[in-house]
N, C-alpha and C positions, 0 to 999 in steps of 0.2 A: 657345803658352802654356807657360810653364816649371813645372817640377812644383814641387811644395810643399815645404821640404826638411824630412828628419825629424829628429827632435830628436838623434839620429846624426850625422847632417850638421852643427847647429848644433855641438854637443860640439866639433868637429874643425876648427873657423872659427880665425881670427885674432885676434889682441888689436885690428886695425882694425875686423874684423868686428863684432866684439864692442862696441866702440864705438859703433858703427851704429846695431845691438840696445838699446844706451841708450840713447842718443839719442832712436830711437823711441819708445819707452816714456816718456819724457820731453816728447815732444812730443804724444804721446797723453793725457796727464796733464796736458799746461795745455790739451789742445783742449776737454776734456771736466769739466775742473775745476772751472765753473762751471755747468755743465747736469746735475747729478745724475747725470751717467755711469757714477760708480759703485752707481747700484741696479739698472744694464744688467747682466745676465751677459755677453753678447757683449763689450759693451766692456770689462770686467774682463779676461777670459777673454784679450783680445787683449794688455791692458796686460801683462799678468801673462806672457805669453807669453814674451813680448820680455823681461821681466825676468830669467826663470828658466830657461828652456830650455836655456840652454847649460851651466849647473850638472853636471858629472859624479857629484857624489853629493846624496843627499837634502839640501833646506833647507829650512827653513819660515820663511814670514816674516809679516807682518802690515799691511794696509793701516791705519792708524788716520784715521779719517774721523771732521769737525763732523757737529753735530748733521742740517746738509745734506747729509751725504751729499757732503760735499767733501776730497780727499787731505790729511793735516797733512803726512804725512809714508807713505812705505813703508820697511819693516824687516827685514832679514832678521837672523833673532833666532838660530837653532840650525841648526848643519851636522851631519850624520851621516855615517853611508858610501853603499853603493851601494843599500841596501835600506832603513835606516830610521833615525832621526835623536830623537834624545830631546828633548819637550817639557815646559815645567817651566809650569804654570798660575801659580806667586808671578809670574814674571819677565813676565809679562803681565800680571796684573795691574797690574805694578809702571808696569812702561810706558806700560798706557792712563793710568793715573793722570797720571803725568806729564805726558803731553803732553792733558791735558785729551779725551781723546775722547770724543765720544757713542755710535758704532759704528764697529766693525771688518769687516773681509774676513781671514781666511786663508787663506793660499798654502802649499802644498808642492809640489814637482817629483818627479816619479818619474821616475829618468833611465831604466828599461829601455822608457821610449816608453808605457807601456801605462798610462793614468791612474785605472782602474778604483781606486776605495778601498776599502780595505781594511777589517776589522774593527776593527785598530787604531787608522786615521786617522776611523774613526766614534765609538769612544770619546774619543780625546784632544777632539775636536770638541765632543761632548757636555760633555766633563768642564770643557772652557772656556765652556763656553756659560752652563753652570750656575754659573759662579764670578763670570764677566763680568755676569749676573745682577741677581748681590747687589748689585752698585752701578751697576746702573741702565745698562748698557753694550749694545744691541743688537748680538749678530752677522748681520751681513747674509747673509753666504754662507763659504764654505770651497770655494776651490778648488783640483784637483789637476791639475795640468802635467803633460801628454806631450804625444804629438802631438798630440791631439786633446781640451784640459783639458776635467775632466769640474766641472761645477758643483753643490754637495748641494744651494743652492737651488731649482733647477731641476728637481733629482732628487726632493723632496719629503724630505732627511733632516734640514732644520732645524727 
């Protein structure tokens, strides 16, 4: 059995690799596009995996999901550095607005491998959660990327 590689490993792949890495997640995303996969955490967890792990500094992005609970689209909206990455609740707003969404997922990656969240990534969550809200926009979950993404759904912090 080959080990699992850590999000280290991934960092240090190739631009074919990395291809791959899309790909999957791409193909994860039409398998499950129509079976409400996205109110799975594991299956998120996986999609998301493959999206973002290879990232060297902090990203956040944003699944925007139909009112099914089906992909319109995924986003990667803000890059930071190595530790943290500045989110703006207008430009989310702005975006679900646009592409019609009913609910979203957030995504962040923590590139030092350790997905534990932090005090911060529990406020910015909140503070969108609360804005997402006023117009009617369910957040599903918020999850954060290392090697082993941690889910707040899961976790009880939505």
């Amino acid at each position: 059995m080959t080990p699992k590689p850590t999000t280290a490993d991934v960092v240090k792949w190739s631009v074919a690799a990395l291809e791959v890495l899309d790909k999957a997640a791409t193909l994860i995303a039409k398998k499950y596009a129509r079976k409400d996969a996205f109110t799975n955490p594991d299956a998120t967890k996986d999609y998301l995996k493959y999206r973002m792990a290879h990232h060297e500094r902090e990203v956040f992005a944003i699944m925007l999901l139909d009112n099914q609970h089906r992909l319109i689209e995924y986003k990667e909206l803000f890059f930071g550095t190595i530790d943290a990455a500045p989110v703006y609740p207008r430009e989310v707003v702005k975006l679900v607005l646009e592409h019609n969404a009913g609910a979203v997922i957030f995504a962040h990656n923590h590139p030092s491998g350790v997905a534990e969240p932090s005090e911060a990534d529990k406020r910015i969550t909140k503070r969108l959660s609360d804005a997402l809200a006023l117009i009617d926009v369910k957040v599903l979950d918020h999850i954060v990327v290392g090697e082993t993404p941690v889910s707040f759904a899961e976790r009880g912090l939505l």
